[in-house]
DOTORSE-440768 format. One record per residue: residue number from 0; residue in three letters; x, y, z of N, C-alpha, C in turn. Coordinates in Angstrom, 2 decimals. Atoms other than C-alpha are relative to their C-alpha. Example, Ala and Ser with C-alpha at 12.3 -4.5 7.8 and 13.67 -1.06 7.14 Angstrom:
2
VEXKE    nr   rest     neast    nnorth       nup    caeast   canorth      caup     ceast    cnorth       cup
VEXKE     0    ALA      0.89     -1.19      0.00     12.30     -4.50      7.80      0.90      1.20      0.00
VEXKE     1    SER     -0.82     -1.19     -0.06     13.67     -1.06      7.14     -0.77      1.09      0.73
***
This chain:
117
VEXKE    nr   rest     neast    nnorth       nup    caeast   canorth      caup     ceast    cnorth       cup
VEXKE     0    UNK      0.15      0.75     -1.24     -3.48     30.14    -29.64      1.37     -0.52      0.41
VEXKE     1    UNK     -1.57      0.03     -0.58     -0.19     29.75    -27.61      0.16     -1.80      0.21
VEXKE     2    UNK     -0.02      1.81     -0.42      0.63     25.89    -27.24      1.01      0.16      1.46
VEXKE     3    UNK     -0.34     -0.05     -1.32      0.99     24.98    -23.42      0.45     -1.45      0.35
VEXKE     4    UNK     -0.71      1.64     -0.31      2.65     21.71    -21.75     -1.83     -0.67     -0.09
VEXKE     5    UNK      1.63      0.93     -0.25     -1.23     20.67    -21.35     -0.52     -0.03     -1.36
VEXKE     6    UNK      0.38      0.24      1.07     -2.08     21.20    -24.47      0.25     -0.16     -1.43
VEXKE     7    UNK     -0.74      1.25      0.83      0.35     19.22    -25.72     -0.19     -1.21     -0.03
VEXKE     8    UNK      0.37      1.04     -0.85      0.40     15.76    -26.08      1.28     -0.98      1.00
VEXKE     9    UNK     -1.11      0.41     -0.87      3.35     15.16    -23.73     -0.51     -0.36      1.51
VEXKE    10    UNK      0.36      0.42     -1.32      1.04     14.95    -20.49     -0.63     -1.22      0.20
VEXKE    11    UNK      0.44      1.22      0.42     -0.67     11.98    -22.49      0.90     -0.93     -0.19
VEXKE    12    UNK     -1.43      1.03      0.48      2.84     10.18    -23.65      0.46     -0.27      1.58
VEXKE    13    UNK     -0.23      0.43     -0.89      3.97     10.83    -20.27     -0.94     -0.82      1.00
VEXKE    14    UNK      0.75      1.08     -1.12      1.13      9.31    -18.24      0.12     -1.77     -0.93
VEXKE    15    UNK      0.40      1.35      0.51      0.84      6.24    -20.89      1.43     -0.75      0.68
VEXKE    16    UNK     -0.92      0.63     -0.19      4.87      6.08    -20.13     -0.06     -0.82      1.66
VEXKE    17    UNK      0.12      0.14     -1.68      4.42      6.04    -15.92     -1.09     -1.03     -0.07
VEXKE    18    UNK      0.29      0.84     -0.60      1.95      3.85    -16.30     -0.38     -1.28     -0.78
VEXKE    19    UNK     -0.67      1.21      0.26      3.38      1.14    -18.51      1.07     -0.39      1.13
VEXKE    20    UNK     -0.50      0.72     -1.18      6.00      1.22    -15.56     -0.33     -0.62      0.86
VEXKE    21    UNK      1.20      0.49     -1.22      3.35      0.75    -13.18     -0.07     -1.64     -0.51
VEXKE    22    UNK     -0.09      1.52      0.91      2.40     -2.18    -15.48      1.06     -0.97      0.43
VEXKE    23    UNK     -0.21      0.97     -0.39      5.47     -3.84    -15.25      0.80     -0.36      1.00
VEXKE    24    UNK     -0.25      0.45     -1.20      5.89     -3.66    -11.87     -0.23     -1.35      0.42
VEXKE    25    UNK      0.69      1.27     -0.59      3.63     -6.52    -11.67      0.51     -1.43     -0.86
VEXKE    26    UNK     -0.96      1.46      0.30      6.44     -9.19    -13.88      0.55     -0.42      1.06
VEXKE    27    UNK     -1.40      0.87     -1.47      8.50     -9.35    -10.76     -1.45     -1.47      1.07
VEXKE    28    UNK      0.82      0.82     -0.68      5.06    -11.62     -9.22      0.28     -1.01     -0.19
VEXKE    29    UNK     -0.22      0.94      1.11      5.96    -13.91    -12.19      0.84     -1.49      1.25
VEXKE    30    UNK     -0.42      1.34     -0.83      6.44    -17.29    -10.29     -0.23      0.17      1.74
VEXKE    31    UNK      0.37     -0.16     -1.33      5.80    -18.37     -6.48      1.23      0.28      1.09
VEXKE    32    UNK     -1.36     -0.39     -1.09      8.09    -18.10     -3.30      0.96     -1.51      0.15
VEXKE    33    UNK     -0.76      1.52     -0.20      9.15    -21.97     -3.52      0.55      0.00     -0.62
VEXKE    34    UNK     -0.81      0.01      0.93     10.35    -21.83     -6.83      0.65      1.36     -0.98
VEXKE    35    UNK     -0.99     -1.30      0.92     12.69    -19.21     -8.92     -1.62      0.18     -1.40
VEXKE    36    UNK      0.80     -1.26      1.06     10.28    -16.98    -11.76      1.17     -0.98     -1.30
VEXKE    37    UNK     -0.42      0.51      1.39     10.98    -18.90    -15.38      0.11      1.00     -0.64
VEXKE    38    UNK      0.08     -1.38      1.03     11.77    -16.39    -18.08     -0.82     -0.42     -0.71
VEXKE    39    UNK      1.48      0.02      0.62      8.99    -17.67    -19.70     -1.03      0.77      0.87
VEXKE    40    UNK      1.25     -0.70     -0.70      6.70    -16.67    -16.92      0.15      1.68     -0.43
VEXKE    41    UNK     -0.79     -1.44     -0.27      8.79    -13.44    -16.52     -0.56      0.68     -1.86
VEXKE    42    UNK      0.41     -0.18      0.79      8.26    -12.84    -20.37     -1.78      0.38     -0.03
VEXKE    43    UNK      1.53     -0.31      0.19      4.54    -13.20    -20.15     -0.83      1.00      0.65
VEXKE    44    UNK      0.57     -1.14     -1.21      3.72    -10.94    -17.49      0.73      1.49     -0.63
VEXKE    45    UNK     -0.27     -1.24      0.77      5.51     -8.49    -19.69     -0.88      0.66     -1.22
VEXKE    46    UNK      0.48      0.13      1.23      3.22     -9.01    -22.57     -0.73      1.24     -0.03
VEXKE    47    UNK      0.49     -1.23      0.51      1.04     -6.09    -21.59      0.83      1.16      0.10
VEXKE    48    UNK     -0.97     -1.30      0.18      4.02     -3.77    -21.13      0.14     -0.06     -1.28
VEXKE    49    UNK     -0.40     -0.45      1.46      4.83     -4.45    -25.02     -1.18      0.38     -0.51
VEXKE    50    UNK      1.67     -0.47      0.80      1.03     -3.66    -25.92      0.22      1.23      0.01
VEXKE    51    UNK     -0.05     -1.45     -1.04      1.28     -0.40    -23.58      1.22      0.77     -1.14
VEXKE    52    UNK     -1.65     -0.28      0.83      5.08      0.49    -25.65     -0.74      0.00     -1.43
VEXKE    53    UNK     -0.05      0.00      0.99      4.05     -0.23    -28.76     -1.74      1.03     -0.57
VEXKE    54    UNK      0.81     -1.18      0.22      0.64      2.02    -28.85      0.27      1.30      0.34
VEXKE    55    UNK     -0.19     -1.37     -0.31      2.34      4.77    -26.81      1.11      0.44     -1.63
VEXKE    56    UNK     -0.90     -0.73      1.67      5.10      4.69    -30.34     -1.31      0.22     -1.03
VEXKE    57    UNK      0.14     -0.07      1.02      2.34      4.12    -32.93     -0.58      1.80      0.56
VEXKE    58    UNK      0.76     -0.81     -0.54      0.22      7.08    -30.84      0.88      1.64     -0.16
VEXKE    59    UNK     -1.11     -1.50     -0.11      3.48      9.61    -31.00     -0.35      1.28     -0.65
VEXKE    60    UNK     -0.37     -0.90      0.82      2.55     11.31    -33.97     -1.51      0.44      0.16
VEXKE    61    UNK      1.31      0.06      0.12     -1.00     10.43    -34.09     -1.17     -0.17      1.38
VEXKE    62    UNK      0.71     -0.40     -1.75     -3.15     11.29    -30.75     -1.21     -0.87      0.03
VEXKE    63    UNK      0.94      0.74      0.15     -6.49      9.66    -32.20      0.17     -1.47      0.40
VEXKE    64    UNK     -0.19      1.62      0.18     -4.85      5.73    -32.07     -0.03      0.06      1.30
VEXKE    65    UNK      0.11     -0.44     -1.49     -3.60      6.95    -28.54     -1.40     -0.86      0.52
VEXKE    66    UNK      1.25      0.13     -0.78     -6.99      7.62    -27.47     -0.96     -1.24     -0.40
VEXKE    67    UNK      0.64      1.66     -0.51     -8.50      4.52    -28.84      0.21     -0.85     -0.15
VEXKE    68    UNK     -0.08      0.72     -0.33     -6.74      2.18    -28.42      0.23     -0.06      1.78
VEXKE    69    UNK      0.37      0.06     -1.69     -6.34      2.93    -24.51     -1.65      0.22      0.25
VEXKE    70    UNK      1.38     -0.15     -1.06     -9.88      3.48    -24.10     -0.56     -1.48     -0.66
VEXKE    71    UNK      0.27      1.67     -0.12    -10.32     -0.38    -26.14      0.85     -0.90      1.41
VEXKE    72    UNK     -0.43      1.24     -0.77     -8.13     -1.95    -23.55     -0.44      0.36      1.03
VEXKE    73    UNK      0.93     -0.02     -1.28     -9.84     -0.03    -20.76     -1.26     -0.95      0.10
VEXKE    74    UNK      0.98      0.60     -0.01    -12.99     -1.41    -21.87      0.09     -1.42      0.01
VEXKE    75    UNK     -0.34      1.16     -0.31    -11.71     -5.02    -22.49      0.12      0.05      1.41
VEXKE    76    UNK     -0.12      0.92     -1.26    -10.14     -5.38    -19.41     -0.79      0.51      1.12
VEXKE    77    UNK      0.78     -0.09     -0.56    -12.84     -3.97    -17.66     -1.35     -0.93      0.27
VEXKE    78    UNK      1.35      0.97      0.32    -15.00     -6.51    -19.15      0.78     -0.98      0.47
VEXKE    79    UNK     -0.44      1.19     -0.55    -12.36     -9.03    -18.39     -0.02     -0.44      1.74
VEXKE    80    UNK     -0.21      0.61     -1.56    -11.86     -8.51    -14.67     -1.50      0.81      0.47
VEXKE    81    UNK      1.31     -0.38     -0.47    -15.53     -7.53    -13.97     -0.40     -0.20      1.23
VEXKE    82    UNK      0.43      0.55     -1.47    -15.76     -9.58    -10.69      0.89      0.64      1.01
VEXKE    83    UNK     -0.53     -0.53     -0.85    -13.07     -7.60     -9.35      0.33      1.67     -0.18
VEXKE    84    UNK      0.18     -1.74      0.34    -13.88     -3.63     -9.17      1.57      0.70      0.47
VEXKE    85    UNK     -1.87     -0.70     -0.12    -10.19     -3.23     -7.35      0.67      0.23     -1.25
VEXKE    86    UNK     -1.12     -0.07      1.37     -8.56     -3.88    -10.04     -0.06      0.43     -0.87
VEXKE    87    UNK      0.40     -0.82      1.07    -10.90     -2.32    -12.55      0.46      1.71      0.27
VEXKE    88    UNK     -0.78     -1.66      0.01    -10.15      0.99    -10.71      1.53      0.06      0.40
VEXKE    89    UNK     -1.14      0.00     -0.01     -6.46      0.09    -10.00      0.60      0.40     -1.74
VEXKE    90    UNK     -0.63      0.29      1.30     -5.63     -0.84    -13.66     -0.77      0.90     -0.99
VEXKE    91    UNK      0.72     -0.53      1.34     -8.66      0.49    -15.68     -0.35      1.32     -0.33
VEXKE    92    UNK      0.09     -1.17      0.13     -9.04      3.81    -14.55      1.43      0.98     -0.22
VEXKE    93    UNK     -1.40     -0.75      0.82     -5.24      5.32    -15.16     -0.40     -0.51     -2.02
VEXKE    94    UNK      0.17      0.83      1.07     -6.36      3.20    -18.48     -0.96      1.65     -1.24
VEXKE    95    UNK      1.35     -0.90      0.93     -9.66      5.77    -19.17      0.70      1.44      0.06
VEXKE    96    UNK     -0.30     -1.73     -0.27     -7.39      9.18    -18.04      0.55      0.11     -1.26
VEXKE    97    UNK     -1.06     -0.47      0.67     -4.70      8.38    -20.18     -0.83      0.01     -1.67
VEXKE    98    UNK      0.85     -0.34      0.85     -7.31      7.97    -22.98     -0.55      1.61     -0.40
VEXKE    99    UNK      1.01     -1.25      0.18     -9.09     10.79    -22.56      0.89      1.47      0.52
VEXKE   100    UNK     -1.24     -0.66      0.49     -5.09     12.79    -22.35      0.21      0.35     -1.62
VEXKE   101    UNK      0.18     -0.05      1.73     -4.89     11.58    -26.04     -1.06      0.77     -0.51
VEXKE   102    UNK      0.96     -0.78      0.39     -8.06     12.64    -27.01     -0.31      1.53      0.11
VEXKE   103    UNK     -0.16     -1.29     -0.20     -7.76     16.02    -25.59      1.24      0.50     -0.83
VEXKE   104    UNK     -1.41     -0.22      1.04     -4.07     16.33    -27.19     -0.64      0.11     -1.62
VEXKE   105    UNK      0.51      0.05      1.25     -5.98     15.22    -30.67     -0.58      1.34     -0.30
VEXKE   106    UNK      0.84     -1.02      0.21     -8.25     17.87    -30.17      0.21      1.06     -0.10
VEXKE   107    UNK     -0.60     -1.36      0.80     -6.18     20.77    -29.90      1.19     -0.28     -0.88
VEXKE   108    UNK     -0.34     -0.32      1.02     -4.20     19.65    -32.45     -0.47      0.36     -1.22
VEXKE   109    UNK      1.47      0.30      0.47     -7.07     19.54    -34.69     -0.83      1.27     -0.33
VEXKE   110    UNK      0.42     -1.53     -0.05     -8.28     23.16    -33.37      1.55      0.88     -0.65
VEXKE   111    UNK     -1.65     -0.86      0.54     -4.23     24.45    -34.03     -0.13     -0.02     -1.29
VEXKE   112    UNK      0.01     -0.51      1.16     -4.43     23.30    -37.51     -1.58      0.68     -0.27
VEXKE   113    UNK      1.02     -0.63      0.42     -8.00     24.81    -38.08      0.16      1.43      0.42
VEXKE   114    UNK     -0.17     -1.27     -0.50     -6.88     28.04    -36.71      1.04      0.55     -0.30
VEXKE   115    UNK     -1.49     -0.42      0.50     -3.68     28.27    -38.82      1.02      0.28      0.79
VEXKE   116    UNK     -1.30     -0.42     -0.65     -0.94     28.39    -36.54      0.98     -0.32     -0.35
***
């Protein structure tokens, strides 16, 4: 079986990467228009970019963690922002693709070694 960019997991690393950027687009909000953004605030609004970073490294080697731990924080924060469906499909659905990237990546790795290549 020939290994293809898709069924690699590079279309999964790259979406988790694009959309941790996405992510922390939304530090620059960090404080109002009256007053200057604290680096505390600024820090905190980063917090889920280091979540996002630090599952796309543990996920590198291993495709399974990938896939669930993005499809736990889909589901959290799906449960968290429940009252607001924007945001569930803004935030939560890039959340369930890039999941279910990993999981596909897992899977033909999975089939590759069972098929000796």
């Amino acid at each position: 079986m020939a290994t293809t960019f898709f069924s690699s997991p590079w279309p999964a690393r790259i979406a988790a990467l694009v959309f941790t950027a996405f992510i922390a687009l939304f530090a620059f909000e960090a404080g109002d228009t009256q007053q200057t953004a604290l680096p505390l605030d600024f820090m905190m609004h980063l917090l889920p970019v280091g979540c996002c970073l630090l599952i796309v490294g543990m996920a590198w080697s291993r495709e399974w963690i990938g896939a669930l731990l993005f499809l736990l924080m889909c589901l959290l924060y799906g449960w968290w922002s429940r009252d607001h469906w924007q945001w569930v499909a803004v935030i939560g659905t890039p959340m369930l693709v890039i999941a279910i990237l990993y999981a596909y990546a897992w899977r033909m790795r999975r089939r590759a070694a069972n098929t000796g290549k």
